[in-house]
C-alpha positions in Angstrom: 0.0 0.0 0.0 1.4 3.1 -0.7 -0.4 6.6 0.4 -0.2 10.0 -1.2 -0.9 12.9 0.4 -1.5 16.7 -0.8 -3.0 19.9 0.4 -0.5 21.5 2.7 0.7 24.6 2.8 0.4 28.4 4.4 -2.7 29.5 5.8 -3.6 32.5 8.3 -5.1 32.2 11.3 -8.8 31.4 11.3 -8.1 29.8 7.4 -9.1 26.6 6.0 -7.1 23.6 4.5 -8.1 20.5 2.9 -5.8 17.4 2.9 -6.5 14.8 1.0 -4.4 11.2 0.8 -4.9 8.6 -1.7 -3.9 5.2 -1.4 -3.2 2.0 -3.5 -4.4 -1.3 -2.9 -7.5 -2.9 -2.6 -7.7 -2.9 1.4 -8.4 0.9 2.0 -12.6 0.0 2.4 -11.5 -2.5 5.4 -9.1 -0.5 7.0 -9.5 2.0 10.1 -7.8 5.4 8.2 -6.8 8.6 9.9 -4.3 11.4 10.0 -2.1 12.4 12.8 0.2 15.6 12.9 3.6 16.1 14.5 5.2 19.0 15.6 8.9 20.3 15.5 9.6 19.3 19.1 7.1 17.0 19.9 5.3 13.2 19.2 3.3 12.5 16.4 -0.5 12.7 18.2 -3.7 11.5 16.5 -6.0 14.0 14.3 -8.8 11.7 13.2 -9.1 8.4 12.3 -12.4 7.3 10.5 -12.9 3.8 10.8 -14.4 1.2 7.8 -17.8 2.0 8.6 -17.0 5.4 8.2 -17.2 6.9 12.4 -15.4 9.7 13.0 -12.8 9.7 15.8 -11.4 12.9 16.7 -8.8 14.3 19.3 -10.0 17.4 21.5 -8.2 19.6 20.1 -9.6 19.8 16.9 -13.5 18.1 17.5 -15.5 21.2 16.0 -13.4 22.3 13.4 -11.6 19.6 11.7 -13.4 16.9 9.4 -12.4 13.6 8.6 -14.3 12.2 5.6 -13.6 8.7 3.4 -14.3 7.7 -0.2 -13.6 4.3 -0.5 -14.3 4.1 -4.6 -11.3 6.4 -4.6 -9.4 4.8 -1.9 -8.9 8.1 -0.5 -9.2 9.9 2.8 -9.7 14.3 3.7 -9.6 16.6 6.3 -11.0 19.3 6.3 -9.3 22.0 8.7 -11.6 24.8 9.3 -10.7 28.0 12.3 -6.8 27.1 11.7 -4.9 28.3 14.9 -1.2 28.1 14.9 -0.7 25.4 17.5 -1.8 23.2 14.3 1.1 24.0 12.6 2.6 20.9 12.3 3.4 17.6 10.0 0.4 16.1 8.5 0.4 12.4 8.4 -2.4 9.6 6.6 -2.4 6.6 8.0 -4.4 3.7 7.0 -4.3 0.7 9.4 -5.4 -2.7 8.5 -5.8 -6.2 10.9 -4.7 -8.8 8.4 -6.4 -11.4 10.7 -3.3 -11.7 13.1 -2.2 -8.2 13.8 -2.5 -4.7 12.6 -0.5 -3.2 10.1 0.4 0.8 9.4 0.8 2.6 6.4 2.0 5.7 6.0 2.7 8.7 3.9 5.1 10.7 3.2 3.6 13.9 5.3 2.4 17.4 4.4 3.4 20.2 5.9 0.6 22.7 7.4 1.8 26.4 8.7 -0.6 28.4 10.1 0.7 31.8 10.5 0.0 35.8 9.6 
């Protein structure tokens, strides 16, 4: 599986962004899928995950303004970022996580980079 994500970039404060992160593979329907954020300084911490029914998961810190959405004919996931604030300036990360019957198994991509700032 390989993931592709697009949509960073520079945004002012109270702006919007939307990421989006395609995937290859036929296992994106049966797989939890999310995006996390890291950053300079700190862990990578969970955004939103959407799991293969399609519930939302979000952290705290972003319930109310971001929105995680799936399209699984496109094998792709979003997030909408809406009231940007600069502590989410970070590293945007998809993940898509899949249990292959034994254990779960995490894919990544290669991050986009999300700087909220005037």
């Amino acid at each position: 599986v390989q993931l592709q994500a697009s949509g960073g970039g520079l945004v002012q404060p109270e702006g919007s962004l939307r990421l989006s992160c395609a995937a290859s593979g036929s296992i994106f329907r049966l797989s939890v899928v999310g995006w996390y954020r890291q950053a300079p300084g700190k862990q990578r911490e969970l955004v939103a995950t959407s799991t293969s029914g399609g519930n939302p998961n979000y952290a705290d810190s972003v319930k109310g303004r971001f929105t995680i959405s799936r399209d699984n004919a496109k094998n792709t996931v979003y997030l909408q970022m809406n009231s940007l604030n600069p502590e989410d300036t970070a590293v945007y990360y998809c993940n898509v996580r899949f249990f292959n019957g034994i254990r779960f198994i995490d894919y990544w991509g290669q991050g986009t980079q999300v700087t909220v700032s005037s």
